[in-house]
Steps between C-alpha positions, in 0.01 A plus 500: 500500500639846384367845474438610136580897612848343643563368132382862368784686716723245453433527135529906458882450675606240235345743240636819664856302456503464109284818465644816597191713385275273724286722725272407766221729594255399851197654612580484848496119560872408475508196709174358453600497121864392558665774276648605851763205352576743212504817687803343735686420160464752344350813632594750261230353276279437738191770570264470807160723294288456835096405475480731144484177276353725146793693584734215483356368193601832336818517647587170389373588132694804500815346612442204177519787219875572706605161432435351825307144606271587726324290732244672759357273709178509785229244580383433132091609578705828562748518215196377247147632591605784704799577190215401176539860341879499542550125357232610169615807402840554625657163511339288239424767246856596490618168514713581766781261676340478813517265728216407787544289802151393639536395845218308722301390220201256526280368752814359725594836648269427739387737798567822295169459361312596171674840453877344522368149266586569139232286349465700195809651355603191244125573362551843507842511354426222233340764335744747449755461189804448514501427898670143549360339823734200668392315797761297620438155732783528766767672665729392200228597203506801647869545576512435105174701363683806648856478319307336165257860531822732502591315153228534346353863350157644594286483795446210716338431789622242754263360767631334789340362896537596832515137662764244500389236231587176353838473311396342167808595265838503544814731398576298285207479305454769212318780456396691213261781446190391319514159520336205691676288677345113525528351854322139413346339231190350472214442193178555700488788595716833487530663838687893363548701829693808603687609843431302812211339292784273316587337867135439531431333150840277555324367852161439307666320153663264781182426684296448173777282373406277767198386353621477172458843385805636343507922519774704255611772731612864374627774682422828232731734675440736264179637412552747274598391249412127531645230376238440238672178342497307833161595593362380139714149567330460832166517339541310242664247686275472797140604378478671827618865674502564903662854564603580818587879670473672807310763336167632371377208197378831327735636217779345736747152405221245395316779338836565239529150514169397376493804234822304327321169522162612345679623198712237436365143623233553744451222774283535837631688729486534953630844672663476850529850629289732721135616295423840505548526925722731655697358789500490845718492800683169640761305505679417126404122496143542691447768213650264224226241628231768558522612120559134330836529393621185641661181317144307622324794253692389218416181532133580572534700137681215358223240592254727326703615189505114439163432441465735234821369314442412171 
């Protein structure tokens, strides 16, 4: 068990080490994000905005047309919903190289409540061109999502937990922006899952696979853009799509996932994520339970995707 916003500060200092125009902006929430890692190392290129997060965003878009890599960085319900205007008009528009670290996403940030929960942002951001959206599965993905996002031009959006969570990759195992990375195979079904979703679909492929059915597990790291090929393979091969995020099923993951299947080899298709509810407060796995996002809700979706296969 490791904390995805360790692998996010851990991440910005191997970045800040082969990029020397690597910035890191903070709206006041240096340690609960972990870029208090990158101000130690380096804090001439380190600046502490306080709680003025549109602010930030512009800073950070004025210091890309400089020649910098920005990355400004606050809970992500904060850097998205409460930044919208910002991210349309000055960031995307301009196709500026902007980078955003999204802190406490999903339901798992627990006692915070509904206004800290960023339920909504993949949705929200899905939407805007040329925003890229990663959401990595681990303390590693995320270590890696951070240095692959300084290589790569253009905006992108990184969202990343609170909570300690399952270790499902290695650093070893590569990484590369924009495409899907298969964790088992299986012809049933496809489970395709993002963030701490992927540990969740690994636990339910093994349990199904004990009575005999066998689950292809995908972690799609990166949502925008998808790995369209991989996707199309899965339903063609299987017949059969559960998606799996710790977000809103409107416009969010399965929604981009099930746009790509419908055009190019529709099969039926389950949703595991939270339906049009805001959250509440608790403790991460009571609230994981509370809002079906368990490994038993995959299977539950599994079970009933199967009846409908062709």
């Amino acid at each position: 068990m490791k904390k995805t916003r360790v692998g996010f500060g851990h991440g910005l200092v191997e970045a800040g080490k082969k990029h020397d125009n690597l910035v890191v902006l903070v709206g006041d929430l240096r340690d609960s994000t972990n870029v208090s890692f990158f101000a130690e190392k380096f804090p001439d290129r380190f600046i502490e905005v306080g709680i003025a997060e549109q602010n930030m965003a512009n800073l950070a878009s004025g210091l890309s047309l400089v020649g910098k890599i920005p990355f400004f960085t606050t809970y992500g319900a904060f850097a998205t919903c409460r930044c919208m205007d910002m991210l349309r008009v000055t960031i995307c528009y301009s196709n500026l190289n902007v980078k955003i670290g999204g802190a406490h996403g999903g339901i798992s940030v627990g006692p915070d409540g509904a206004t800290h929960q960023a339920l909504e942002e993949i949705s929200m951001l899905r939407s805007l061109p040329n925003m890229q959206i990663i959401v990595p599965c681990d303390y590693y993905e995320t270590k890696k999502a951070v240095m692959a996002a300084t290589e790569i031009q253009g905006p992108v959006y990184i969202r990343f937990g609170r909570e300690s969570v399952p270790v499902v990759s290695d650093e070893a195992r590569p990484f590369e922006f924009g495409k899907a990375d298969i964790y088992r195979e299986g012809s049933d079904v496809a489970i395709l899952a993002c963030g701490v979703m992927v540990h969740e679909a690994l636990v339910a492929a093994d349990e199904l696979a004990k009575v005999g059915i066998e689950a292809r597990v995908v972690n799609i790291h990166t949502i925008k853009p998808l790995d369209e090929k991989v996707i199309i393979d899965s339903a063609r091969k299987c017949g059969a799509i559960v998606t799996a995020e710790e977000h809103q099923v409107y416009g969010g993951f399965g929604s981009a996932v099930a746009e790509l299947v419908v055009r190019n080899h529709p099969v039926p298709m389950q949703f595991v994520g939270i339906f049009d509810s805001f959250g509440c407060s608790g403790q991460p796995e009571e609230l994981m339970r509370e809002y079906n996002l368990k490994a038993s809700d995959i299977i539950s979706s599994t079970n009933k995707i199967l009846k409908h296969k062709a």
